[in-house]
Each structure stands twice: as structure tokens, then as C-alpha cells.
C-alpha positions in Angstrom: 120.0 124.9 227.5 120.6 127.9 225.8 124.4 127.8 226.1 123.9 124.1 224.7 122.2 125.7 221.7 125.1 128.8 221.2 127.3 126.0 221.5 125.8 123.9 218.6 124.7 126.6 216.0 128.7 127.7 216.5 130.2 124.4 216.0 127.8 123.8 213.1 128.9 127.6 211.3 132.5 125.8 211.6 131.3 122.6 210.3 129.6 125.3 206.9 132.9 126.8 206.8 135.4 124.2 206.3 133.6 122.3 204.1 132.8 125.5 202.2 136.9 125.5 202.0 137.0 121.8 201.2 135.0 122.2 198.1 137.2 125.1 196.8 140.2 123.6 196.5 139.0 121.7 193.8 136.6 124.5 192.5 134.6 124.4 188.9 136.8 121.1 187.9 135.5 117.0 188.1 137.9 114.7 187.7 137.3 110.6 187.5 139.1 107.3 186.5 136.7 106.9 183.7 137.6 109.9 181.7 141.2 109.2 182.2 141.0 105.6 181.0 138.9 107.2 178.0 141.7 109.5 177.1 144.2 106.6 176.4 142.0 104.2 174.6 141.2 107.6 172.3 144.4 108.6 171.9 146.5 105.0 171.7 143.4 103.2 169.8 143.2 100.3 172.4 141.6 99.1 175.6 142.9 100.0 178.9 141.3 99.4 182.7 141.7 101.2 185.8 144.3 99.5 187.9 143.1 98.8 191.3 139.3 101.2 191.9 138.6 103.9 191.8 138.8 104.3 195.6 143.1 103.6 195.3 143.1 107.8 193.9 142.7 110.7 195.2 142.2 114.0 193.7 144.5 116.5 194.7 146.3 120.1 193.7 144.0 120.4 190.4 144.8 116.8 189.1 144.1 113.2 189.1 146.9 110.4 189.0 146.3 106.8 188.1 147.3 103.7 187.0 146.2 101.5 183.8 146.9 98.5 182.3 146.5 96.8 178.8 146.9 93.6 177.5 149.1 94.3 175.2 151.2 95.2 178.3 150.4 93.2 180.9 153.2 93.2 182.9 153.6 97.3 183.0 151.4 99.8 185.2 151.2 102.9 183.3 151.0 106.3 184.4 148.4 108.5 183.3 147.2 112.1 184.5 144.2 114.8 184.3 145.2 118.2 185.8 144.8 121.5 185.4 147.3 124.5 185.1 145.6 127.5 184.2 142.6 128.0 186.9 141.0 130.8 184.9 140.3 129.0 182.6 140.3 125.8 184.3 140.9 123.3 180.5 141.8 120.3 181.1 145.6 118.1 180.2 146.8 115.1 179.7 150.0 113.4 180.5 151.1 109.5 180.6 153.8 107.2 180.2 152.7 104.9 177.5 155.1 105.1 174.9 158.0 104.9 177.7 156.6 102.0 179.0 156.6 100.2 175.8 160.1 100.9 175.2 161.2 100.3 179.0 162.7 97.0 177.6 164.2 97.9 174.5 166.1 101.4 176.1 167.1 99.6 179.3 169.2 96.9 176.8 170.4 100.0 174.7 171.7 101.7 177.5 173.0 98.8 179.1 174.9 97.7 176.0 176.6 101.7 175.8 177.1 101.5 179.0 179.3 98.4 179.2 180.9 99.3 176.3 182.9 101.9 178.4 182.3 100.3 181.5 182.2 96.5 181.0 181.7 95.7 184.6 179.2 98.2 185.2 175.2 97.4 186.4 172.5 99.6 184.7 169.0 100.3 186.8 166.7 102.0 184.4 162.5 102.1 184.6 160.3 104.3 182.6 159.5 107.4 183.3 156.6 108.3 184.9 155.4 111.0 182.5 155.1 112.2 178.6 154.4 115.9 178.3 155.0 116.4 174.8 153.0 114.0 171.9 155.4 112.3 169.7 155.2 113.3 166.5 155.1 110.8 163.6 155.1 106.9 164.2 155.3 105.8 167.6 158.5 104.0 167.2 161.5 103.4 169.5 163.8 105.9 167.4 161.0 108.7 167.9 161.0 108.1 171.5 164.5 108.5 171.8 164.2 111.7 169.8 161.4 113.1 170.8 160.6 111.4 174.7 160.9 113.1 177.8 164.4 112.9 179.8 166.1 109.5 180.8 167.2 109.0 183.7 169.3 105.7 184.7 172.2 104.9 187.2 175.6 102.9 186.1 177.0 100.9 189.0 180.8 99.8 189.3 182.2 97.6 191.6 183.5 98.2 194.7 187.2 99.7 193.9 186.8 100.3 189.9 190.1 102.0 188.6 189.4 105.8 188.8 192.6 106.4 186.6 190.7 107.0 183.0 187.6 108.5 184.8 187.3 111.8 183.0 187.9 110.0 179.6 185.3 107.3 180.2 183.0 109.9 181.1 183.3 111.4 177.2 183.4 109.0 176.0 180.2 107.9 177.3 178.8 110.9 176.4 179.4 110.7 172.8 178.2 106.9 172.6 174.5 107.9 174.2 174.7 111.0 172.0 175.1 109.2 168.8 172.0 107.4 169.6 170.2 110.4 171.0 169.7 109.8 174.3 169.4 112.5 176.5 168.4 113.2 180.2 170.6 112.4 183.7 173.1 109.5 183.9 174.1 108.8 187.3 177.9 106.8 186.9 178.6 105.3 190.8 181.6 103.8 192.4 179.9 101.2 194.6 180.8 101.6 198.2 181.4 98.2 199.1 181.1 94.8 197.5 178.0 93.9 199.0 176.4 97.4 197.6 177.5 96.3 194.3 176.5 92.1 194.5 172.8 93.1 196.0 172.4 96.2 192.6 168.9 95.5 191.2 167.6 93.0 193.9 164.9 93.3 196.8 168.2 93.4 199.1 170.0 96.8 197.4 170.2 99.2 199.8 170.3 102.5 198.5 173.2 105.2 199.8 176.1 106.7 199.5 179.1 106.0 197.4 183.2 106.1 196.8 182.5 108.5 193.8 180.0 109.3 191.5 179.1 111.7 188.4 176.2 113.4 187.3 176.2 113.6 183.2 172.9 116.0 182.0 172.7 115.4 178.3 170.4 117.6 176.2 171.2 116.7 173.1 173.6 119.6 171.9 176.1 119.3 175.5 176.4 117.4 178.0 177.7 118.6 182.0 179.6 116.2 183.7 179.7 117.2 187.9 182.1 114.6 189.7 180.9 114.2 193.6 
């Protein structure tokens, strides 16, 4: 009886222990859906809900990651965030995508329209990004966003044997179109492996992998890096 009772008082000094370590990792700091839904209506000036419960997110590493909606959006899920960065003094920031998904529309037909100027066969996939660190400053308008937003990122697809022959040119000149309207961030420009890779671009059926060619292009506004692969 007495080893059954060593054997208990040990198991329960575990059981102290490890949730002692549980409730560290996310010490002096609450997060919940509710404040972060209260940060976007404060900042943006309209209603937003939780989308899905509270029980779809978990808090994790010093932050909280969600989803909202608003009906003045209602086909987008935006991305919104609490975390933390500095744990001494544990302050709390905010993130989200609002602004990007707002524009998602308007850049993906901007891009697409550069983009086919150079390439007129080429497929554009774009979606917003899933964060804003930095407020915009001024009017939240579409010209601000492309000044002022985070990095886009957005792959060109050719077809399936697309002349290589004026590749490095197309690639400037690229450059200089999405410069002119100051776009900057990673453009992915892909010679499709097959025809099938390039008919099923942008449906349920694309299968993502590798292709004939393809080029990185970083744009940050004063250069641009183009890394053929």
C-alpha cells in the first residue's frame, strides 16, 4: 500500500510540474478572439466577427492568429494577429491583412494586365497577403497600398514550350512596367512543364511542381534581382 502511495504522490509532483511548464510558455500575457475583433472595428471603423469560434485558435509562441469577416467583404477571410515580441515587457501588437484584402481584386487585375503586356499568354495567381506590419499612412487607397503595403508576391505562368529567345529582355522589361506603378516584392515568371500544368493553372486540379525554367525577380522599389533557375 505504501509503494501504491510513493507511486501516486510521484506521478502527481509530475503531473505539478508539467503543468507548471504549460502555464509558462505563455507567462504574464492573455490573449482572446474578442480583443482581436475589437482591434479591427477600432482601428478600420466597422463591424467585424470571429470566423468560425473561438475554439478553431489556438494560442501559441506569444501570439494569437485568427480569422474575421465583414460585410463589406463577405467573400474575404481576413487575417488578423495579437503577439508579443519583447517578453520583458510583454506589450502587446497588432498585425492584419485588411487593406490587402480589399485590394486583392483590383492588384491581381493590375498585375495581370503588366504582366500580359510582356507576356500575352501568360496566367497570373495572386492572393493577399497574409499580413500588414506597417500602418498606411494617409487615405487607405489602392495607390497607398501599392506604396506603402507589405511585399507582393505572385507567379506568371507560360505555356508549355514559350520561346525562351527574348527571355532576359522580357524580364526588364517587366521590371520597369511593375516599377512604374510601384509594385514591389517576389515575381515568380514559370515556363510550365507540360500542357496539362499549364491548362489546369488556377483550378482545383493544378498541381503544383517543378518547371522547364523559371525566374525569381525581388523588386524593392530602387532594384530589382532577377535569378534564372
Amino acid at each position: 500500500m505504501k509503494k501504491y502511495a510513493i507511486k501516486a504522490l510521484c506521478l502527481f509532483t509530475v503531473f505539478v510540474m508539467v503543468a507548471g511548464l504549460c502555464g509558462c510558455s505563455g507567462s504574464g500575457v492573455d490573449f482572446s478572439c474578442d480583443e482581436i475583433v475589437e482591434y479591427m472595428e477600432n482601428k478600420y471603423g466597422m463591424d467585424f466577427e470571429l470566423y468560425g469560434s473561438e475554439d478553431d485558435y489556438v494560442t501559441k509562441n506569444y501570439s494569437l492568429e485568427v480569422y474575421v469577416t465583414t460585410s463589406s467583404l463577405p467573400d474575404k477571410q481576413i487575417f488578423a494577429k495579437c503577439f508579443v515580441n519583447d517578453l520583458d515587457t510583454l506589450e502587446k501588437q497588432y498585425c492584419d491583412n485588411y487593406v490587402a484584402c480589399l485590394y486583392e481584386d483590383e492588384t491581381r487585375e493590375l498585375v495581370t494586365e503588366i504582366a500580359n503586356e510582356v507576356y500575352p499568354d501568360g496566367k497570373v495567381e495572386y492572393t493577399a497577403g497574409q499580413t500588414q506590419w506597417d500602418e498606411i499612412e494617409g487615405e487607405i487607397t489602392f495607390e497607398n497600398f501599392l506604396e506603402q503595403g507589405d511585399d507582393l508576391d505572385f507567379l506568371i505562368l507560360l505555356p508549355h514550350g514559350y520561346s525562351q529567345a527574348t527571355k532576359d529582355e522580357d524580364a526588364e522589361k517587366l521590371c520597369a512596367l511593375l516599377n512604374e506603378k510601384n509594385i514591389k516584392g517576389l515575381v515568380t515568371v514559370a515556363w510550365a512543364q507540360s500542357d496539362e500544368q499549364y491548362d489546369t493553372f488556377l483550378t482545383d486540379d493544378y498541381v503544383r511542381g517543378t518547371y522547364d525554367l523559371y525566374a525569381n525577380i525581388t523588386l524593392n522599389g530602387d532594384s530589382e534581382e532577377i535569378t534564372w533557375q
